[in-house]
C-alpha positions in Angstrom: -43.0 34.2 0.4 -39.4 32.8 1.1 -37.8 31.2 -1.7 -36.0 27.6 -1.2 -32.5 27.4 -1.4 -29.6 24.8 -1.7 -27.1 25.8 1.1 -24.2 24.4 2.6 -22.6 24.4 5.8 -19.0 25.3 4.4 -17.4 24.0 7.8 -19.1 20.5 8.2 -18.3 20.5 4.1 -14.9 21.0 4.2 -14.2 18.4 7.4 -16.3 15.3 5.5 -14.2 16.1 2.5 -10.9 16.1 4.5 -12.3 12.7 5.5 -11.1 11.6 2.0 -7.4 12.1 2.7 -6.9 9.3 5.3 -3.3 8.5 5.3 -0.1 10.9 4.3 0.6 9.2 0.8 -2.9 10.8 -0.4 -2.3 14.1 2.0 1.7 14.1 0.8 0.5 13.8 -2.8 -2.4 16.4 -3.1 0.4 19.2 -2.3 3.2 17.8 -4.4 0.6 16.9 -7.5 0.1 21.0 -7.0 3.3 21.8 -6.9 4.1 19.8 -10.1 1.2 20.9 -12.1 1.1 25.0 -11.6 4.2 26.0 -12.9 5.8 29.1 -15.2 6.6 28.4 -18.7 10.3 27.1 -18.7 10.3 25.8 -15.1 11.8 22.7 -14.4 9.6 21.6 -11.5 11.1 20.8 -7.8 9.0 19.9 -4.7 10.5 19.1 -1.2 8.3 16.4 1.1 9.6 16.7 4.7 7.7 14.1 7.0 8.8 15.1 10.9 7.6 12.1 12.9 9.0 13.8 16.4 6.8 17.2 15.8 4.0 15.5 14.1 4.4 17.6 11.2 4.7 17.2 7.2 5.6 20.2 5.0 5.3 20.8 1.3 7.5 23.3 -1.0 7.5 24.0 -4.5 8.8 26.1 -6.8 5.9 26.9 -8.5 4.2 30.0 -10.2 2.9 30.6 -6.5 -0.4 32.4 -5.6 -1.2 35.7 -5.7 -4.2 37.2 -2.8 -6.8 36.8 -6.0 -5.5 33.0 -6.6 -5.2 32.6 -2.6 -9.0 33.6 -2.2 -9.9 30.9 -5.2 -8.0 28.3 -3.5 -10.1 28.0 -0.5 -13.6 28.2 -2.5 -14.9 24.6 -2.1 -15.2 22.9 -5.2 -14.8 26.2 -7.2 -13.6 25.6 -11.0 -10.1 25.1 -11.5 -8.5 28.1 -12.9 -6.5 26.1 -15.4 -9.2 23.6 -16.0 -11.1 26.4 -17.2 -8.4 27.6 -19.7 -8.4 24.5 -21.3 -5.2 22.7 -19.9 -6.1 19.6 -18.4 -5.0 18.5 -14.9 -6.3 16.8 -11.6 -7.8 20.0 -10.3 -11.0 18.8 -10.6 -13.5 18.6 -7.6 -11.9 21.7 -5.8 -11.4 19.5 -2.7 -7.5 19.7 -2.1 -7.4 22.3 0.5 -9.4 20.2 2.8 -6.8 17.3 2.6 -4.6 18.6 5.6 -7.3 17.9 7.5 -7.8 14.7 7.0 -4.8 13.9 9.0 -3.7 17.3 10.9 -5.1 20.0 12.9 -3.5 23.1 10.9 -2.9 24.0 7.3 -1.1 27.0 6.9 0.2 28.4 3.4 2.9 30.7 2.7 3.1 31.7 -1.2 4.7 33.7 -3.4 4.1 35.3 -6.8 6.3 38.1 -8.5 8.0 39.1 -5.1 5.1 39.6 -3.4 4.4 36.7 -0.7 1.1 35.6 2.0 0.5 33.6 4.8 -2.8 32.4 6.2 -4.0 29.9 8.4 -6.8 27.4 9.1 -6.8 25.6 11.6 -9.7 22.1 13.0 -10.8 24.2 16.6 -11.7 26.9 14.3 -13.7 24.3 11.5 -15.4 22.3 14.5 -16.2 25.9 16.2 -18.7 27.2 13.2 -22.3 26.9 14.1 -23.0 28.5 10.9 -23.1 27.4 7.3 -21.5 31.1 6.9 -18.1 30.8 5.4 -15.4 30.4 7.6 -12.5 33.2 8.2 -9.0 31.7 7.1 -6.1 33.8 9.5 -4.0 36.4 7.9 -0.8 36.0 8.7 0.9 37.9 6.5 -1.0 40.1 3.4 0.6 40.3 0.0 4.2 41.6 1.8 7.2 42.7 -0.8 10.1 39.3 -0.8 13.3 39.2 -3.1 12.3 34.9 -3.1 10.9 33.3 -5.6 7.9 31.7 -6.8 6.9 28.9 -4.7 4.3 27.6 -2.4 4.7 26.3 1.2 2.5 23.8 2.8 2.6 23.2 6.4 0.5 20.6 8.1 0.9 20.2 11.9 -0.7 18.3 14.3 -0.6 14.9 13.0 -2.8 12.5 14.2 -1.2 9.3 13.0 1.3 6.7 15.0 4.1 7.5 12.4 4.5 9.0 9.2 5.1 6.3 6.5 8.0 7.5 4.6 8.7 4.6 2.8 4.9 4.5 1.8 4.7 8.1 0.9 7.8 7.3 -1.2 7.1 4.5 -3.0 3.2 6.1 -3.8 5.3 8.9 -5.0 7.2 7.1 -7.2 4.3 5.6 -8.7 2.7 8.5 -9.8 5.8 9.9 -10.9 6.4 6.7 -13.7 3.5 8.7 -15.4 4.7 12.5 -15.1 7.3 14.0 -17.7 10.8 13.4 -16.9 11.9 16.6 -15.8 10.4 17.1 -12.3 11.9 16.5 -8.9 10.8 15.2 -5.6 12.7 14.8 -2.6 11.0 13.1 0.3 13.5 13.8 3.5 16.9 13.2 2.2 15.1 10.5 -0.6 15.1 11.7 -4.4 12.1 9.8 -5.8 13.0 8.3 -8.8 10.3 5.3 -10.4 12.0 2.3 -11.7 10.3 0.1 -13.8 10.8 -3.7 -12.4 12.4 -5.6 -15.5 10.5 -6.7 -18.1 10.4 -10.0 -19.4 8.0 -9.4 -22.1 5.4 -6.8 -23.1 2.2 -7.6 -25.4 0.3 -4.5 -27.1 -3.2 -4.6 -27.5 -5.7 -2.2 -29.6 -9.5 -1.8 -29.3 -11.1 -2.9 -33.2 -14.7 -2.4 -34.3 -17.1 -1.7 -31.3 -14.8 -1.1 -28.6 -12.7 1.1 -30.7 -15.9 3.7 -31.3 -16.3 3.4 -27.3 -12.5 3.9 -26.2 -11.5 5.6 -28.9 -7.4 5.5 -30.4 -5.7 3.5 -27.4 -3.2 1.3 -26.6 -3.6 -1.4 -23.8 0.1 -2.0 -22.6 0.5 -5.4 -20.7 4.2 -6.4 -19.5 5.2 -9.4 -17.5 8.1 -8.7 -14.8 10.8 -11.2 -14.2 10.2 -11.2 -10.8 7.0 -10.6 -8.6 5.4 -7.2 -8.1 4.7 -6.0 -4.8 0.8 -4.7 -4.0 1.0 -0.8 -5.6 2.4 -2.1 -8.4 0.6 -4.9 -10.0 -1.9 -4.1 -12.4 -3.1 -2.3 -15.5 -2.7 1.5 -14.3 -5.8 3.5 -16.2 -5.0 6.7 -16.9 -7.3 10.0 -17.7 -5.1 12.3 -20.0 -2.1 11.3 -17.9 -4.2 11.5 -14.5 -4.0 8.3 -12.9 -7.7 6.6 -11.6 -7.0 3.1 -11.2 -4.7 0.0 -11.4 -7.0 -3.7 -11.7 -6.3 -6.7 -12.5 -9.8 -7.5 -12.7 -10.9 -11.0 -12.6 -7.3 -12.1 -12.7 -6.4 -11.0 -9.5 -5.4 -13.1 -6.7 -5.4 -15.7 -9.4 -1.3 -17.8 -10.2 0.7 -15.7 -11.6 -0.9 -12.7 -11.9 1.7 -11.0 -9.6 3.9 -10.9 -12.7 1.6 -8.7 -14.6 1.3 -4.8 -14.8 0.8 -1.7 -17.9 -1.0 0.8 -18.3 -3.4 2.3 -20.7 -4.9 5.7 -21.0 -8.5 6.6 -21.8 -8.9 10.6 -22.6 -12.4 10.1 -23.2 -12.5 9.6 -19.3 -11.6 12.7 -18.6 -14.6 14.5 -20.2 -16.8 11.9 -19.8 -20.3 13.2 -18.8 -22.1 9.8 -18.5 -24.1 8.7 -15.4 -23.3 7.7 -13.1 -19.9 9.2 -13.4 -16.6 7.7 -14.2 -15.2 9.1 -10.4 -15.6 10.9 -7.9 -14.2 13.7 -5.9 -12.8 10.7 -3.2 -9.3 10.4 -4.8 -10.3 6.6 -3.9 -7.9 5.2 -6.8 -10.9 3.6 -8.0 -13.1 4.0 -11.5 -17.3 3.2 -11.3 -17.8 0.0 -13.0 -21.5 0.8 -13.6 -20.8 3.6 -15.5 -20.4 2.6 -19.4 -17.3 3.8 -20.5 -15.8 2.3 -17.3 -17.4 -0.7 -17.9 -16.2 -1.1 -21.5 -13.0 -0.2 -20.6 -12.8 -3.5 -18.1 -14.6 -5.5 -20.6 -11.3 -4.9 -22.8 -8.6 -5.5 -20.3 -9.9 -8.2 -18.6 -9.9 -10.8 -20.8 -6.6 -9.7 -22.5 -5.1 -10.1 -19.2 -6.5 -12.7 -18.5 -4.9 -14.5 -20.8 -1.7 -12.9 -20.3 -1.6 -14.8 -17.2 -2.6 -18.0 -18.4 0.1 -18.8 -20.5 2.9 -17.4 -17.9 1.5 -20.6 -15.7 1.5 -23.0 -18.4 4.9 -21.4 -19.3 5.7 -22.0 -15.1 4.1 -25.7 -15.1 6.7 -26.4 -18.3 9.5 -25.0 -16.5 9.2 -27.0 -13.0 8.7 -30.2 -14.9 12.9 -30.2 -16.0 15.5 -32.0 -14.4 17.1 -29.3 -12.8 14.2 -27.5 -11.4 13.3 -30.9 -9.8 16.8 -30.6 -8.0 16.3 -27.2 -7.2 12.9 -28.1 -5.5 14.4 -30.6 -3.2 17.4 -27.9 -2.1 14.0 -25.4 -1.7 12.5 -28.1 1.0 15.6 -28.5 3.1 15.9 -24.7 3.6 11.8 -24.5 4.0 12.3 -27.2 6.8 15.0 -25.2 8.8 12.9 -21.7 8.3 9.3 -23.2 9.4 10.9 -24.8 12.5 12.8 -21.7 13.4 8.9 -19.9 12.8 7.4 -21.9 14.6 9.5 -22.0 17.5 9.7 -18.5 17.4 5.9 -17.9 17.4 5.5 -20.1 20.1 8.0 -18.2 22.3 6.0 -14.8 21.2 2.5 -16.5 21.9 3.5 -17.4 25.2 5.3 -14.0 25.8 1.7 -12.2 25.4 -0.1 -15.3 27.6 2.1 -14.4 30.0 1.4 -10.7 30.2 -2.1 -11.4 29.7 -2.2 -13.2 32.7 -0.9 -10.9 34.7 -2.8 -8.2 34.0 0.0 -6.2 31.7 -2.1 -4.6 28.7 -2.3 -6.8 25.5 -4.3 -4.1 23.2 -1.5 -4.2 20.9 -2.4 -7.7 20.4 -3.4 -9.0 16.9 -6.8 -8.2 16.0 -8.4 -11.0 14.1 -7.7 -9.9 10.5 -4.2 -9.4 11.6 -3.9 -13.1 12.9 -2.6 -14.1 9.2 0.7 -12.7 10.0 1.4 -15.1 12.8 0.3 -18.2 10.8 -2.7 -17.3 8.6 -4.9 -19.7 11.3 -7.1 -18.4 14.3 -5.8 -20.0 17.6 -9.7 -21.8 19.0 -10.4 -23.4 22.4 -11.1 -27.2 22.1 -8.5 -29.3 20.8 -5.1 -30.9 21.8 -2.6 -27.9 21.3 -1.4 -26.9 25.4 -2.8 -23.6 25.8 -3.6 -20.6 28.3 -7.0 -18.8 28.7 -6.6 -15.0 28.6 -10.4 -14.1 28.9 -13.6 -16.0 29.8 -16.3 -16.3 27.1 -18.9 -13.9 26.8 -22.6 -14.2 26.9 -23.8 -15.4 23.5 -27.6 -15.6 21.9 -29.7 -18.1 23.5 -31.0 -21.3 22.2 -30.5 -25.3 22.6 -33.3 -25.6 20.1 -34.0 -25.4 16.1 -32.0 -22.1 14.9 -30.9 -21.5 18.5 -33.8 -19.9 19.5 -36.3 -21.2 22.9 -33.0 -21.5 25.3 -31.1 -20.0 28.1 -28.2 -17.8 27.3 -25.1 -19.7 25.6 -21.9 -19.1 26.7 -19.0 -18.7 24.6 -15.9 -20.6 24.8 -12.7 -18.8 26.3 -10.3 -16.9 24.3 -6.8 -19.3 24.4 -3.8 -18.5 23.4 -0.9 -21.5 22.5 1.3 -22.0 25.5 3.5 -25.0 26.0 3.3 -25.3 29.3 -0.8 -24.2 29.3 -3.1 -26.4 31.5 -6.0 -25.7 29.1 -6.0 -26.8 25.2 -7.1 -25.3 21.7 -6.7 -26.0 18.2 -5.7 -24.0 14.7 -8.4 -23.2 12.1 -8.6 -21.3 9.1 -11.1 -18.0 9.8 -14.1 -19.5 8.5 -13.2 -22.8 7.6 -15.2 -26.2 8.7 -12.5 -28.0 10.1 -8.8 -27.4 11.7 -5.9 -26.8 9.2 -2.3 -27.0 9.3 -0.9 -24.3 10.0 1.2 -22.1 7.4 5.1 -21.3 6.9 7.4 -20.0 4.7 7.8 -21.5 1.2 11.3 -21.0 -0.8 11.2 -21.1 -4.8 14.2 -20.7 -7.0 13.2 -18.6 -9.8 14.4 -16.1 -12.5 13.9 -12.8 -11.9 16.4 -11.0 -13.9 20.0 -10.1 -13.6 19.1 -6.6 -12.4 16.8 -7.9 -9.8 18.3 -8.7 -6.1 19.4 -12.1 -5.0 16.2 -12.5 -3.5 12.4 -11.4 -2.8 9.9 -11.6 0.0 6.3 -12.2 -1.1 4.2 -11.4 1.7 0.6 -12.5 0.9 2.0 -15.6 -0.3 4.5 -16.3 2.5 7.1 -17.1 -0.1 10.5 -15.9 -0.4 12.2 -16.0 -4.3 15.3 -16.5 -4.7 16.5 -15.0 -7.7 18.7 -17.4 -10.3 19.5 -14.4 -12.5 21.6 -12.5 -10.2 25.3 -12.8 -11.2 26.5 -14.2 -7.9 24.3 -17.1 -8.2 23.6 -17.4 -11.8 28.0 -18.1 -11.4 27.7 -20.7 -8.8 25.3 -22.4 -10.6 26.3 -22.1 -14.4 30.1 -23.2 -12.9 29.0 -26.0 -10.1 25.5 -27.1 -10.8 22.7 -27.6 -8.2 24.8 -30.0 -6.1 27.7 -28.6 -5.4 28.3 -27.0 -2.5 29.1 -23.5 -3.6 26.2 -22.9 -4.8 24.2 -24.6 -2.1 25.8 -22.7 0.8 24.9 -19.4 -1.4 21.5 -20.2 -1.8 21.1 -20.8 1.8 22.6 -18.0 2.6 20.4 -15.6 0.7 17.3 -17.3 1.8 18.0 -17.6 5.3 19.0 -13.7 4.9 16.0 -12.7 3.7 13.6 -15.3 6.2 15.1 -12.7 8.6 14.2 -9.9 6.7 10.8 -11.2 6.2 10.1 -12.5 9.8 10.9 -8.3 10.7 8.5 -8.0 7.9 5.9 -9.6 9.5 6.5 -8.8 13.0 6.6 -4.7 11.6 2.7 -5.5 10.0 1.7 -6.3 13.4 2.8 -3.4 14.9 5.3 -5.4 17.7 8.1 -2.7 17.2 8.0 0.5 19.3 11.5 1.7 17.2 13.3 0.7 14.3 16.4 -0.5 16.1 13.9 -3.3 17.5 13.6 -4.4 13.8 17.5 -4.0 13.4 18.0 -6.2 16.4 15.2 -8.8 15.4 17.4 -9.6 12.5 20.6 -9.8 14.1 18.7 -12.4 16.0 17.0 -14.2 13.3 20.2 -14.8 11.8 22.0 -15.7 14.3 19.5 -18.5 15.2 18.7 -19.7 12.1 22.9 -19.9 11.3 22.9 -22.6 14.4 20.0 -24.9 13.1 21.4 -24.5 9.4 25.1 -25.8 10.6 24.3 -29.0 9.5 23.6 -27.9 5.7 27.0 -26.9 5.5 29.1 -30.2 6.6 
């Protein structure tokens, strides 16, 4: 009789792990977490990111303790136990899933490493993964076997065969850089010619909170850190970052998020318990998602205690906001704010108008528009979805599909419906439509730019472009305009042709911004002359400002 076993085919394993890893921040950051991690006693740790958009290629070296053939072999056992895990130093090497990351985004992983002068190669490439019928294991390629070097300890990384558009470099910087605000000080990274380097944003405040009675015996001795920033926090950095040990799993806001305010807010608190945590279901998985199980109960305690601290953090920053807008001078400062939002949103508009009927016109004649918008996307343009029906002039790009049938109750009993055409604005279109908010009942204005005056600390930059709000801050703390002001007042001219210089400065950097999320640049000198442009426009309609 044949006994039942659990098998696994290790090709089709290792490819829906890779699956994980699906842009080059997570790829980039496996193989420098590595690199940072497995070092010798005494070594200050130093890891090299280069990111080769031309050759679709990314490589990773580090001067770590290197592998040896025995630690080679280990490396590419799926999910095997973590050498150092094992001996009781904790670490990310958890899951045993890094080696599949490459793939995720590449065709080839190949390693070079080198322990006590002696130095391997092998090789791995997807044709070979997708060529195994087999759940035998699958042969990695010997390059070179355990070969005598003078170099030293280190590890090479080389993924080729990028599938991606582009290689973020900014992104797999600033992720980087994230990470690294957690890590002891004496590691380097270099991404390209870029030495990563976190900087907190300045703080205008920081609140401690400690876990009493119950929620101590669940969390244990911890510290929930909350700071406010004097200016607003972009996406990767907003949030309470929860920690594992000093492995990073998550960064919420919780309920507070999307909420006023709440883009002022981020800390950090760090839960050991998590990392040996045994519960069910588990804390996290093997996913690298950046995200903790809120069904399972120490994750769930854990939010139970930040939320509401939070939460009220960001209450009384927009009581302390609503206080602030109600004096004098922020009153004046609000009416300067409208006149330069006036000039921006009919630059915007004009300018999405001439963009709109740019892709009409190459719709219409046949050109291909696939690097259109999608619908999720439309929010860049305006935040509204452009409908048929209305009294906006507009062009029709495609006929209406075939919908469900029904004239009846619950549109059932009838012939086919049509749908109405796709439009597009045009102002010289013989058809019309109208703006709407995705989802929304009824037609709404559309969106523009807002400007608000605001202090964001002297170390902050004159000013700051929040995308999801479409707002742009201009910063009264910086020493160029905190002087205008503090030696003219709102009024004067000084310091009215300096505030709309910096906003109209960074409308330009912000309408690249936007146009750069939407894909509409092929190079970066596109972006380069988009603000050249931008500029130069909005300098002519702003003329009047300055009399």
């Amino acid at each position: 009789m044949t006994n039942l076993e659990v098998r696994s085919h290790v090709s089709r394993d290792l490819l829906q792990n890779a699956a994980m890893f699906k842009n080059e921040r997570l790829v980039a950051w496996e193989y420098v977490s590595n690199g940072l991690d497995y070092v010798d006693p005494g070594t200050n740790p130093i890891v090299r990111v280069r990111l080769d958009a031309r050759q679709k290629r990314i490589t990773v070296e580090d001067n770590g303790r290197g592998m040896d053939w025995a630690a080679l072999q280990n490396f590419f056992v799926m999910h095997g136990e973590n050498a150092d895990r094992k001996a009781g130093r904790p670490g990310r090497g958890r899951f045993g899933t890094g080696k599949s990351a490459a793939f995720g985004i590449g065709d080839t992983l190949r390693i070079t490493s080198t322990r006590k002068g002696i130095r391997s190669r092998v090789e791995l490439t997807r044709q070979e993964l997708l060529g195994m019928n087999s759940g035998d294991p699958v042969p990695v390629n010997v390059l070179e076997r355990e070969v005598k070097t003078e170099s030293q300890n280190g590890t090479m990384v080389e993924i080729e065969g990028v599938h991606l558009r582009s290689l973020d470099q900014a992104g797999v910087i600033a992720y980087i850089e994230r990470h690294l605000a957690h890590w002891p000080k004496n590691v380097t990274v270099f991404v390209n010619n870029h030495e990563c380097e976190f900087a907190e944003p300045p703080v205008e405040r920081v609140e401690r909170f400690v876990p009493v009675g119950a929620e101590s015996d669940l969390l244990g001795n911890v510290e929930l850190i909350v700071k406010v920033s004097k200016s607003p926090l972009g996406e990767d950095l907003r949030g309470i970052a929860i920690f594992a040990d000093g492995v990073w799993h998550e960064t919420t806001l919780l309920s507070s998020r999307g909420k006023d305010m709440s883009e002022f807010i981020f800390g950090e608190i760090d839960i050991k318990r998590l990392d040996t945590d045994s519960a069910t279901p588990a804390a996290f998985d093997a996913s690298r998602s950046m995200k903790l199980n809120p069904d399972n109960p120490l994750v769930g305690a854990i939010f139970a205690f930040i939320g509401p601290r939070v939460e009220n953090v960001r209450k009384a920053l927009v009581e302390s906001q609503r206080q602030q807008r109600s004096t004098e001078q922020a009153k004046r400062l609000q009416q300067e704010a409208s006149k330069i939002e006036e000039i921006i949103n009919q630059d915007f508009e004009a300018f999405r108008k001439r963009l709109q009927k740019v892709k009409a016109t190459a719709a219409t004649a046949g050109f291909d528009t696939s690097e259109s918008p999608t619908p999720d996307q439309r929010g860049a343009d305006g935040g509204d979805d452009f409908l048929f029906g209305g009294e906006e002039p507009a062009t029709v790009v495609a006929e209406g599909e075939v919908g469900t049938t029904g004239t009846g109750q619950g549109g059932k009993g009838g012939e086919p419906r049509r749908l109405n055409p796709i439009v597009t604005p045009n102002p010289d279109g013989k058809s019309a439509g109208h703006y709407e908010k995705p989802g929304a009942e009824r037609p709404n204005n559309r969106g523009g730019f807002q400007i608000e005056f605001d202090n964001q600390g002297e170390a902050s930059a004159r000013a700051i472009y929040q995308r999801e709000k479409r707002t742009i801050y201009v910063n009264l703390d910086h020493p160029q305009i905190a002087n205008a002001l503090k030696g003219h007042g709102v009024e004067d001219p000084v310091f009215r042709r300096l505030a709309y210089e910096v906003a109209f400065s960074e409308y330009a950097i912000a309408l690249a911004m936007e146009l750069d999320h939407r894909e509409e640049f092929l190079d970066p000198q596109d972006a380069i002359v988009e603000i050249r442009e931008t500029i130069h426009r909005i300098a002519r309609a702003a003329a009047q400002l300055y009399a």
